[in-house]
N, C-alpha and C positions, 0 to 999 in steps of 0.2 A: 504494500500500500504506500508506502514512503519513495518507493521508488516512480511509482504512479503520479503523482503527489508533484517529486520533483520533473519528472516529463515535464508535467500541465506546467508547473510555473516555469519553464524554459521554453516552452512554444506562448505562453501567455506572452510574456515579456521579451520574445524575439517578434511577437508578432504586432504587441504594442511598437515598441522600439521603430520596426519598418514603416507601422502608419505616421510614426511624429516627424520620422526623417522625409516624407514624401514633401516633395514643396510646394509652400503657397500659389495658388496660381493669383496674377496680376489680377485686380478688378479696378473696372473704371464706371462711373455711374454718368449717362448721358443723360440729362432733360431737353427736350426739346416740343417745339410749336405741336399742336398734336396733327395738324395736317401734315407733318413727316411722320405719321405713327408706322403708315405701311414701309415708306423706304427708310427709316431712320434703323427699323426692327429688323429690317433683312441687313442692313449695313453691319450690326450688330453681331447679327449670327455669322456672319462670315469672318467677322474680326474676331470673335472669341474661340472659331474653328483652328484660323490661319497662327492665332498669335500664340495659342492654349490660354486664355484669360477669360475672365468673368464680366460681361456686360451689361448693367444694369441697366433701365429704361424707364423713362416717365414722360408721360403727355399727359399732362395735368392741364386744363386752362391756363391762361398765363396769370390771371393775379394771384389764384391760387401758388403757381410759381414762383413770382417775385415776392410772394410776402414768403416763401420758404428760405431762398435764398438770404433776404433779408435777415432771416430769423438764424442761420448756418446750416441751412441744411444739408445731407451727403448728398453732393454732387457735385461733378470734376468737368465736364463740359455744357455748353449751355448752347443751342443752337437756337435762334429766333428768326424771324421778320423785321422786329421792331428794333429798328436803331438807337432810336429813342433811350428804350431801357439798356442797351450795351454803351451807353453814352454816359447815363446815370450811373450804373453799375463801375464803370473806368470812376468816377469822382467819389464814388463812397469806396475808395481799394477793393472792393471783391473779385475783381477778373486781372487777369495777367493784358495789362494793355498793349504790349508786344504779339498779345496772339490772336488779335480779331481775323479773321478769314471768312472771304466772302467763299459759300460751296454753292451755290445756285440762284436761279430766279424763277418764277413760278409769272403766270398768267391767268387773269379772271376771264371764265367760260359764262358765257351764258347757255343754260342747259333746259331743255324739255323732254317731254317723255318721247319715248324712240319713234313712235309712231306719228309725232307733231308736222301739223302744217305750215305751222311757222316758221320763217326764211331767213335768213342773213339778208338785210337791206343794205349792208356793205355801207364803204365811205364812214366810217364812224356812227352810222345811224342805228338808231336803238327802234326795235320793230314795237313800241308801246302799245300803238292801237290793234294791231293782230294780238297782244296776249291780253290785251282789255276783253276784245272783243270774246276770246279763249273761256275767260272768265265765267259769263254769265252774270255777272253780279257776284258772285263769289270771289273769299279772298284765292284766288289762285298765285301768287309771287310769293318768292319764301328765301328769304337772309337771314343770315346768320345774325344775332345778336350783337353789335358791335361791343358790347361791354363785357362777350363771352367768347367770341369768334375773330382774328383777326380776319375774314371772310367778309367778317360784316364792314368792319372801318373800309377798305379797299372797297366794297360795293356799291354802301352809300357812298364817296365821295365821285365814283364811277359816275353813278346812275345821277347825281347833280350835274354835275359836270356836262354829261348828255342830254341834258334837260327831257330826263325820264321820273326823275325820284318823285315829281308833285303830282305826275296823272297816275302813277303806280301808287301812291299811300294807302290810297282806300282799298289797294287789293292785296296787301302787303301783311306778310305774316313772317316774324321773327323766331327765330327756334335756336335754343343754344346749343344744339350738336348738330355735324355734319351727315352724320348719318340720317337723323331722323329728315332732313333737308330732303338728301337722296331718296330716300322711301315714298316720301310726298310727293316726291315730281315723277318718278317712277311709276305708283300704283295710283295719285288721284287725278293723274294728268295736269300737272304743274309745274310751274315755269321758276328759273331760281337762277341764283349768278354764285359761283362760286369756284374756287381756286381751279385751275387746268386739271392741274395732278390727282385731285379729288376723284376725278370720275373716267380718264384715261382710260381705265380697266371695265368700266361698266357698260358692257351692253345693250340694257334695257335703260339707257338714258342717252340723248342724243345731245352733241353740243352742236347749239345752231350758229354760235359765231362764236368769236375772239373777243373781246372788249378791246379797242386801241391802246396801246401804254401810255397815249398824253390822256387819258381819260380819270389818272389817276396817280399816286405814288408807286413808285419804282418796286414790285415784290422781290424781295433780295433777301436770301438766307442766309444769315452768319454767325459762323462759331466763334468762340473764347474760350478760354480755361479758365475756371472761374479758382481764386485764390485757395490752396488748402493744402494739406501733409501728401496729394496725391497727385501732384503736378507733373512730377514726371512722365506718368503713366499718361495721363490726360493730353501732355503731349504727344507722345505716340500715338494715339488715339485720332488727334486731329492731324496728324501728319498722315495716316492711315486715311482719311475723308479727303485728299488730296490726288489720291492714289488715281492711275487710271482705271483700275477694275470701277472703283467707287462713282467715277465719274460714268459710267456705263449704266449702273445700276439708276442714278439719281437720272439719266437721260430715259432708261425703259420705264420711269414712272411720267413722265411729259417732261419735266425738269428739263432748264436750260443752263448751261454749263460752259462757262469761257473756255 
């Protein structure tokens, strides 16, 4: 029995021993805009495949975000839209000012269900009275939330601009997810404007035009390392988002790419 005894505690503790000696793998925690949820998440998985490291992920809303950040929360890179806040963020120290990088731009589609009769009027022109008409009286037009979507700030300043926002009000319905956007124009036959990359993939919704880029501010994604004990890593990270594979990826979602 003693000899039994001493077996078990020589394979216990060669086999403790082998687990402590295995090493940490790298982790980096990404947040970013949640309209990169689908490319930010495969970016992800290839980086933790290629590099053997741990990828973490969050597409939180952005205030939800910023008041995390604010607060220290674990996260090593920060990819947004809004310049604005990577502006703010360089003047309270949280980001490495040395690391902003632009990794894309994105474009507002105007989208209808697949089966729409309504056309691209081309020349900047916004087809208003064909999706009134569309309507019935009902709200048929559906943006995003501007105070939940950056979707929605890019749309409305869009659809002013076009001088579309004042005869669409009365048909105009806000929703603060992307999805639930998609599903409406999809299944109740509805008209909506929303980011390129959003619906690329989706067949059962159709994009009837481009919105012009002087219709609005510049959509332009960009990284930072945002200040912490995990910087190095976080560097590699965004040197990895630089990569050409990465630029492939970010282009098979519509994404456009210097």
């Amino acid at each position: 029995m003693r000899r039994i005894n001493s077996i078990f505690a020589i394979l216990f503790f060669w086999g403790f021993a082998s687990y402590a000696s295995e090493p940490t793998l790298p982790t980096v925690t990404v947040m970013a805009d949640h309209s990169l949820g689908m490319v930010v998440s495969e970016i992800a998985r290839n980086y933790s495949r290629e590099k053997r490291a741990t990828v973490n992920t969050s597409f939180a809303p952005q205030k939800i975000q910023q008041d995390q950040i604010s607060e220290g929360a674990s996260a090593d890179i920060l990819i947004t839209s809004k310049g604005e806040w990577i502006d703010e963020l360089k003047l309270q120290g949280l980001v490495d000012i040395h690391s902003q990088t632009r990794i894309a731009k994105d474009r507002l589609a105007l989208i209808g269900p697949s089966d729409t009769a309504v056309v691209s009027m081309g020349a900047g022109r916004f087809p208003t009275v064909a999706i009134i008409n569309a309507a019935r009286g009902e709200p048929v037009f559906i943006l995003g939330n501007p105070e939940s979507l950056m979707e929605g700030v890019y749309s409305k300043e869009a659809l002013r601009n076009l001088g579309a926002a004042e005869d669409l009000e009365a048909y105009t319905l806000y929703v603060k997810r992307i999805d639930e956007m998609l599903d409406m124009v999809s299944a109740q036959n509805s008209y909506g404007v929303c980011f390129y990359s959003s619906v690329i993939a989706r067949n059962d919704i159709k994009v009837i035009d481009i919105l012009p880029e002087a219709s609005h501010k510049p959509i332009i994604y960009q990284a930072v390392v945002i200040a912490s004990d995990n910087m190095d890593e976080a560097r590699n990270f965004l040197e990895y988002l630089k990569s050409n594979e990465v630029r492939k990826i970010l282009s098979s979602y519509g994404l456009i790419v210097d």
